[in-house]
N, C-alpha and C positions, 0 to 999 in steps of 0.2 A: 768363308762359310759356304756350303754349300747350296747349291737353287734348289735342292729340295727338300732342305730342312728352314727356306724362307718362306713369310707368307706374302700373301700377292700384292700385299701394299708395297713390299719388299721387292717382287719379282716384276714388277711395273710401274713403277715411281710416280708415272704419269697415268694411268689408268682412272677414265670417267666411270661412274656408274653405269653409264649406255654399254663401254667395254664389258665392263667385269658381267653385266648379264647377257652379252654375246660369247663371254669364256663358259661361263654358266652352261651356258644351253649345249655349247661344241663338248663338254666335258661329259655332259649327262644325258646325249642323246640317245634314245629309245635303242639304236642299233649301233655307238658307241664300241672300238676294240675294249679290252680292259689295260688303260693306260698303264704304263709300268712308271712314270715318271712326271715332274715338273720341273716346267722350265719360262723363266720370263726373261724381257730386254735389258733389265737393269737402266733403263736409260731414263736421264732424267731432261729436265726441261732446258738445261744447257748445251743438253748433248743433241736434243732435237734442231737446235740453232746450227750446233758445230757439223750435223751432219747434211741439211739443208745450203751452208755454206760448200760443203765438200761436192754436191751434188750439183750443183753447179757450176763445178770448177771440172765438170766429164766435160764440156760441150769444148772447151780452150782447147786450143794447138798443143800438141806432145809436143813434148822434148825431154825422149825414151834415147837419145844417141842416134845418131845415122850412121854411124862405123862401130861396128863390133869391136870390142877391147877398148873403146875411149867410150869411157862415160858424161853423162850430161853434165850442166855447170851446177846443178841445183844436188846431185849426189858429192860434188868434190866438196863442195860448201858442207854438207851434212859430217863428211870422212872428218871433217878439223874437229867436229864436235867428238863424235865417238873415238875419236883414235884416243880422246883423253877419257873417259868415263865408261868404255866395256874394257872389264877387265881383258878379254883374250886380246885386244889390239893394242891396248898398253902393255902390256907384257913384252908383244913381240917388238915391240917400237914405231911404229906402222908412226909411219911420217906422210907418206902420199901414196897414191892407188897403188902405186906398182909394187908397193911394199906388202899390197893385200892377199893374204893365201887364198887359193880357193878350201873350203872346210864341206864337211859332209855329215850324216847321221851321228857317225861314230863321235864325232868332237861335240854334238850337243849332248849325243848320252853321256860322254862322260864328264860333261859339267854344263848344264845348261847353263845356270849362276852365269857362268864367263862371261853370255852373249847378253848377259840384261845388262842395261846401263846404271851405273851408279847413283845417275842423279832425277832418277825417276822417282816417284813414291809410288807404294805397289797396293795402294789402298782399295784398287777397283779389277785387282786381277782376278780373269775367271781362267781356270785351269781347262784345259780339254787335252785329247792323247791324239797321238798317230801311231799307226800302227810299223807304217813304211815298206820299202821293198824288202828290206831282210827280216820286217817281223818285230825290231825289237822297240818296244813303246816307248815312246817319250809322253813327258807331260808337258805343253806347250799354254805358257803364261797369253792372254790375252786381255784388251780391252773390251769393253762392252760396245762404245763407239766402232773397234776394228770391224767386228763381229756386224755389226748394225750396217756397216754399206754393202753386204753383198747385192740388199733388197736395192738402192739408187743404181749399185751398178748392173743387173739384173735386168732393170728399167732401162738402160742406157741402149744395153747391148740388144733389148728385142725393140725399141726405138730405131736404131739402128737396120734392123732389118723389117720395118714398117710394120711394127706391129705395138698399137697401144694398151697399156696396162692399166685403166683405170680403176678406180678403187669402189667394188661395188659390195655394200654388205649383205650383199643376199648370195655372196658365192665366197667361199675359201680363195683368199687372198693367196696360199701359196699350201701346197700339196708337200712336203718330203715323204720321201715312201723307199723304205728298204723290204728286205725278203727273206726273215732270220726268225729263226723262230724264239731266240734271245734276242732283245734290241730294246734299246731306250725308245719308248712310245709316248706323245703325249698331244695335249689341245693347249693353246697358246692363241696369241693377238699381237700385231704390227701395228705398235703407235704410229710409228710414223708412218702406217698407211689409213688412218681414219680407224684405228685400232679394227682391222679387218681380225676374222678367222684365220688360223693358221696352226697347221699340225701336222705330226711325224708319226707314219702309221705304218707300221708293216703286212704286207701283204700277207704273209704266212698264214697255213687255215689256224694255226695253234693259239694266233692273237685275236684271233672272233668264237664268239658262240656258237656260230654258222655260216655258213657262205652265204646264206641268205641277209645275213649283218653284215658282214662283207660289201654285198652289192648296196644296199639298202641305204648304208652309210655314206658313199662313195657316192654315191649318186645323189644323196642330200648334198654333199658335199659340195659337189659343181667348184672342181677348183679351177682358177684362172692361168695359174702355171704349177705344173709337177715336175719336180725335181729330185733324181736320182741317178742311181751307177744305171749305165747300157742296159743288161741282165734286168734290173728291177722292173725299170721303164717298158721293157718286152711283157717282161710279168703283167706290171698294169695295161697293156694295149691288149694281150688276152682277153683279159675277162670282160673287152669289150659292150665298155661302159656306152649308154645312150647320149652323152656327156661330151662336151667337145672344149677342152681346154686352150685357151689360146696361145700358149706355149708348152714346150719342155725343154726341161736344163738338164742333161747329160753330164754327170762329174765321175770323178773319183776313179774309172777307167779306161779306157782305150773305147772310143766306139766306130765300128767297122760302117764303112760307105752301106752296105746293106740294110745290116739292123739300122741305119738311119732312115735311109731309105723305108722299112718298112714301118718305121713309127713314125714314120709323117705321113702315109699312107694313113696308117692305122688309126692317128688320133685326128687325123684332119689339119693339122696343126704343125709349125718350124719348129725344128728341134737344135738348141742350140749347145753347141758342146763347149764347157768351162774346163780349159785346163791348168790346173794349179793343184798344190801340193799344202797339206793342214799349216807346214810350218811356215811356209810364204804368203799363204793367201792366193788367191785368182792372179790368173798369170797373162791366157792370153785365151779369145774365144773364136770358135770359126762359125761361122750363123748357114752358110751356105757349104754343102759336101766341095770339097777338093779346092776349093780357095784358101787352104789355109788357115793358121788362127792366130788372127789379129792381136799383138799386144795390147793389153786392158789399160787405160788410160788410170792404173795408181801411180802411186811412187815406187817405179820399179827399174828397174836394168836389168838386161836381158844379155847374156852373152852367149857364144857356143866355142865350145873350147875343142882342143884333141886332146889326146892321149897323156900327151906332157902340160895341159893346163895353161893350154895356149890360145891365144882367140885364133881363130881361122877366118880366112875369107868369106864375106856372106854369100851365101850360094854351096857355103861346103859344110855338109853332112858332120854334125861334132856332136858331144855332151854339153845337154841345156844348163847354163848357170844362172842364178839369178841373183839380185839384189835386191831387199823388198825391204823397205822403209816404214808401211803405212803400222806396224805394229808396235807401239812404242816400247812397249816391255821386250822384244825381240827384233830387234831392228839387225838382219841379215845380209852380209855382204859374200857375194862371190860364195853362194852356197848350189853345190852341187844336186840337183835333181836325181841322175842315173838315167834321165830319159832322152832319144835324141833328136836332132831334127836341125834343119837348116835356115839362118837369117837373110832376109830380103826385105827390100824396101825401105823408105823413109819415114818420118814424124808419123803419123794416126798409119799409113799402109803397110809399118815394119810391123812382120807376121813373123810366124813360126811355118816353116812347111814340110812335111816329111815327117810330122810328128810321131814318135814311135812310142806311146806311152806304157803305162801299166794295164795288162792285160786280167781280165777276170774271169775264173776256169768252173766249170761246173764238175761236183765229181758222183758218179751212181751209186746208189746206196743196194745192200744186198736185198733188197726190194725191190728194187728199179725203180726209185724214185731219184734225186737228186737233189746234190748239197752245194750251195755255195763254197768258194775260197774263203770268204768271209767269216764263215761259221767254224772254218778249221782254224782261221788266224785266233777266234777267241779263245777256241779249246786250247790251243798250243799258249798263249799267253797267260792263260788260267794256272796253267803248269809250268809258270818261266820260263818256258823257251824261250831264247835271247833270237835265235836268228833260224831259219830252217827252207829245206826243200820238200813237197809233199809230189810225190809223182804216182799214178795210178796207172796200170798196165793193162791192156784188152781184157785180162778174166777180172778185174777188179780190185786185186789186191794190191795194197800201199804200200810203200815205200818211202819213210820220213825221216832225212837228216836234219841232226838238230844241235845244235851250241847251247849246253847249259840245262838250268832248271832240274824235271822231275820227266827225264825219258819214260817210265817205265806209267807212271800216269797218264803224261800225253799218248801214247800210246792206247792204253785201256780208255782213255775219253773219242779216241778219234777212232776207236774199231767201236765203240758202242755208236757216235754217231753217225757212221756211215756199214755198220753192222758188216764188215770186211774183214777181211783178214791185214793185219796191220804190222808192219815191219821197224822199230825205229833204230839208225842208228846216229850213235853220237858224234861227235867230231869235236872237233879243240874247239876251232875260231871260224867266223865268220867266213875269212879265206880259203878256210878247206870247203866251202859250198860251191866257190869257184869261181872268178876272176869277173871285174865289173859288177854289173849290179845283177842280183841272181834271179834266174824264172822260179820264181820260188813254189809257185803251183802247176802242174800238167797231169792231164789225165786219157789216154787211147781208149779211156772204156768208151 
């Protein structure tokens, strides 16, 4: 069922009356976006236990691997389990690690089914999508509990670089903020943080009645940490709020030494970059520019491979793979990223460094305004495009190869929203976009 056709006894299991007239209030405040959506924890009073225990297990000694290619004792132990109950590694026979392929987008699109395991029940699955580097959506099975530690490890990781989170209900417990003028927007509460405030707002003028609601909101708001892609984050340090948030969490793309630089200028505030991927979860974070990012204390493995899906020496430049456990409905071995970077160090100091992640491209509209990548990934996936490149040339006009679907639509949707002249052509397969993982967005205007 979906969270917005539940109601909030549904969408909060554990919710006091003190919460629901804190949700009340964040829902119907006087300068309020117009929410497009609902969304609660799903979490119940067991899972406040199960996660409480988990949050306590950040502070123990890693044992993430010291050697690239050998994985830790605590993944081999898990391989006897699934080599017998997911279908894609019973199939292949997978008897021990070495037997394990590395797999990629392509092998979930074409049957996620394979990778859930047999012997889970799927009674508490919430569905969410990725969009990925070539575009093509998947719908990724989740737990309520998976979903629910970003918030301890979140805590962990600005603990980590001395900065305390504590739970105060006179300020938004956690800000997300995209910049779309379509986007899932809503007002929510953090049981497990003293059922603080908490909501997903898009900066765009199209989601307020004024900019005046805009500020007005925002600044009621007073969140304690904002979190978003690089681009949004810049967005909200603009409009330079009175406001000083104790954190920011940087996701979902590449953020450059500068832009970091100037939003910790800008907001007063550490800016911590989370790098991880919808279908693995949090992977690894760097709190401080050019040290690196730390592998995150889940159930994970980390490897880097070359060309031929081989681990390479740490210290040498390969494709990031991971292994990510903490999701039980999708528990992922030796899954290909596209993105790359180099392993060093040992237990809690093994980082990632040289991280070269997903880049997010701004493109001009024939108004001289400008669009997100984001905004063309939804237009093109509105129209089935399976996979695609959008490339914008100094006078503006686009140029969009694309795999599949309705060319002649994405085309008419992506020259209306970027009021350009727009070019599409089609192509067979993903491979005719071209070799590795593709820049799927660029623009010289």
């Amino acid at each position: 069922m979906g969270d917005a056709v539940r109601d909030d006894a549904e969408r909060w299991p554990t919710l006091s009356p003190p919460g629901l007239a804190r949700l009340e209030t964040l829902r119907h405040h006087p300068h309020a976006p117009v929410w497009t959506h609902a969304c609660g924890d799903l979490l119940t009073s067991a899972d406040h236990l199960a996660l409480a225990t988990w949050a306590e297990g950040l502070s123990r000694p890693a044992d993430s691997g010291a050697t690239n290619g050998i994985p830790p004792h605590w993944l081999l132990v898990e391989l006897e389990r699934l080599r017998r109950v997911v279908p894609f590694l019973r199939r292949l026979g997978v008897r021990e690690w070495a037997d394990v392929p590395v797999i990629g987008r392509a092998d979930l699109a074409r049957s996620i089914a394979d990778f859930v395991p047999t012997d889970v029940t799927l009674d508490r699955v919430v569905q969410g999508t990725s969009s990925g580097s070539t575009g093509s959506a998947l719908v990724i099975p989740w737990h309520p509990v998976d979903i629910a530690k970003d918030l301890p490890l979140i805590d962990h990781l600005l603990s980590a670089r001395g900065v305390a989170w504590p739970t105060d209900p006179d300020r938004l417990g956690l800000l997300s903020v995209v910049d779309q003028a379509q986007a899932f927007t809503y007002a929510s509460v953090l049981t497990t943080r003293s059922e603080q405030g908490m909501a997903r707002v898009s900066l765009h003028a199209s989601a307020w009645s004024s900019q005046h609601d805009r500020r007005e909101f925002l600044c009621a708001a007073d969140p304690q940490v904002v979190s978003g892609s690089a681009l949004t984050l810049l967005s909200y340090a603009a409009l330079d709020l009175p406001t000083r948030p104790l954190a920011a969490v940087s996701g979902a793309v590449e953020l450059s030494v500068p832009a970091r630089s100037h939003l910790e200028a800008s907001l007063g505030a550490p800016v911590i970059d989370l790098y991880g991927l919808r279908e693995t979860g949090p992977v690894a974070g760097e709190a401080t520019a050019g040290q690196g990012h730390l592998l995150v204390p889940r159930r994970i493995f980390v490897e880097v491979v070359d060309h031929r899906a081989r681990p390479v020496a740490d210290g040498v430049p390969g494709e990031v793979v991971v292994s990510a456990l903490e999701n039980p409905y999708l528990p992922l071995l030796r899954y290909r990223t596209g993105d790359r970077a180099a392993l060093v160090g040992t237990g809690r100091e093994r980082r990632l460094v040289g991280l070269e992640g997903r880049e997010a491209v701004c493109f001009v509209t024939g108004r001289g305004g400008s669009v997100q990548s984001v905004e063309l990934t939804q237009q093109l996936q509105r129209h089935s495009i399976r996979a695609w490149t959008v490339e914008q040339d100094a006078d503006g006009a686009v140029v969009v190869r694309s795999v599949g679907g309705d060319p002649a639509g994405a085309r008419d949707a992506v020259a209306t929203l970027l009021d350009q002249p727009v070019a599409v052509v089609p192509v067979s397969s993903a491979t005719d976009l071209g070799p590795g993982k593709p820049r799927r967005f660029h623009s010289e205007a």
